[in-house]
N, C-alpha and C positions, 0 to 999 in steps of 0.2 A: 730596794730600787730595782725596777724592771729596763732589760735593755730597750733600747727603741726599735728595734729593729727585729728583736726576738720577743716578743711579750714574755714569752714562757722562760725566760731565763732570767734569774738572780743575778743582780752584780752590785757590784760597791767602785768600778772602775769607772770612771767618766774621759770623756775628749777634752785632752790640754788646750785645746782650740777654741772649744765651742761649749763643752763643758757639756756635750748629749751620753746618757747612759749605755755603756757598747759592753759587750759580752765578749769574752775573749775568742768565739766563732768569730767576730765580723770588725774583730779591732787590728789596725794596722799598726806596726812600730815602727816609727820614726826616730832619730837622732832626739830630739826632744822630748821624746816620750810617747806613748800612745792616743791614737786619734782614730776618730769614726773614721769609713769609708769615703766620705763625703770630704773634710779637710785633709783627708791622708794621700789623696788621691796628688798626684805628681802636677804641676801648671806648664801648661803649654807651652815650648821653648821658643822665642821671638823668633826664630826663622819659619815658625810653620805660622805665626799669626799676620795674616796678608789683610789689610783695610780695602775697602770698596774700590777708591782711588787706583790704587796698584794694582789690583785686581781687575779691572777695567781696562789698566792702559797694558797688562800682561793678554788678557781675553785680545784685546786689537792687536797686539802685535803675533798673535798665536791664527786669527783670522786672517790678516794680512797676508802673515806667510805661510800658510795653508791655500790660500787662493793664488800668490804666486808659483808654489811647488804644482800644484792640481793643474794651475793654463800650463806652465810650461810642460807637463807630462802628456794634457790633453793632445797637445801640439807636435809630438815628436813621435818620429815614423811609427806605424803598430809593428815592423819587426823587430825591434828592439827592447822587448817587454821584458826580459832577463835582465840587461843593465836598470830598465828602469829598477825593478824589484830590490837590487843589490844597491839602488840609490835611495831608497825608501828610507834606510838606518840610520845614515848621515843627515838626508834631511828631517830625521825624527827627531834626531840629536839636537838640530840646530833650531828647531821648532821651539825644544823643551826649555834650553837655554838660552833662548834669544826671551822667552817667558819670565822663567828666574830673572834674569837681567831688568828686564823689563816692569818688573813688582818690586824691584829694591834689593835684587839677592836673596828675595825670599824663597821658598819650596814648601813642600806638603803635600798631601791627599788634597784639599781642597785647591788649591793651587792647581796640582796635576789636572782636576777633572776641568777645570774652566777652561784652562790650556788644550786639552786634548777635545772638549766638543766644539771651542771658538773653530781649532783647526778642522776636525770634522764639517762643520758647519760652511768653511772655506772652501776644502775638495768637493762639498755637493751641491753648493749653490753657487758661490762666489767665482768658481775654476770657471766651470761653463762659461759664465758671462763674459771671465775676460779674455779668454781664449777666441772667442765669437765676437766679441769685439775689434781682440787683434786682428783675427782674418778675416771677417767681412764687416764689420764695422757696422754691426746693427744688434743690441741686446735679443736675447733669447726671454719666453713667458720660463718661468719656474718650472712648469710639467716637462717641457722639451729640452730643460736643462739637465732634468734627474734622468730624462730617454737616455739624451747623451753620454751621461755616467754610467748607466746599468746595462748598458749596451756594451761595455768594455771591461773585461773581468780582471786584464791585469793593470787597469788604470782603480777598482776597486780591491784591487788585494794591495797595489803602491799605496793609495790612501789610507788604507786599516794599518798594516806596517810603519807608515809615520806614524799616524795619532795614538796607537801604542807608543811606540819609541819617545813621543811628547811627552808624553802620559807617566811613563816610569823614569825617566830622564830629571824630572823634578820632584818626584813622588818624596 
């Protein structure tokens, strides 16, 4: 019998799982016994696996409060862009966790990244409008939305410092 994986190698060993011929290069040992690659491999542990649903209502509430962090930052003096900075962490924190919360107490990579671009996605489009709304009460076009962000360096370095801190916060 040839392995499946290896053509070129002999074996008489098969997967307790699936019963595919594996060469003791590419077999994994399990408590049960030996198993290909493919069954041997570990299953996802229910806190990293997030469904649409949760995922959805975690993305909203990662936009939401990424749009309320971004207007209120937009909105407060520019001499104080030090505290802003050193606010960025806390509210990365509460980004990430208000997410988890928000998905069922889930977490993971795929989680983190929904979470961290909903929020991104908040400070560059979402802040402008409501900050421009608060103070003169008239929405802003998307292009003079992004002026208004790229024109402020420590309101783009508060924004990247959340959506990081989102981001590995549920990771």
């Amino acid at each position: 019998m040839r392995c499946a994986r290896h053509p070129g190698a002999e074996t008489l060993l098969t997967c307790v799982t699936c019963g595919t011929p594996i060469c003791p290069d590419c077999m994994v040992e399990t408590p049960v016994g030996m198993k290909c690659p493919d069954c041997g491999r570990a299953p996802l542990p229910a806190v990293y696996r997030v469904g649409p649903a949760p995922l959805a209502v975690a993305m909203a509430a990662s936009l939401a409060l990424g749009t309320a962090a971004g207007a209120v930052a937009l909105t407060v003096r520019p001499g104080i862009g030090l505290l802003l900075i050193l606010l960025a962490l806390p509210a990365g924190a509460l980004v990430g966790a208000a997410a988890g919360r928000a998905a069922g107490g889930k977490r993971g990579p795929a989680l983190a990244l929904a979470a961290a671009a909903s929020c991104a996605v908040g400070f560059l489009f979402g802040a402008p409008q409501a900050a421009t709304l608060a103070i003169a009460g008239a929405p802003l076009v998307w292009t003079e939305a992004l002026v208004v962000v790229l024109r402020r360096p420590i309101y783009l370095l508060f924004a990247a410092l959340t959506v990081v801190t989102a981001y590995w916060r549920i990771h």
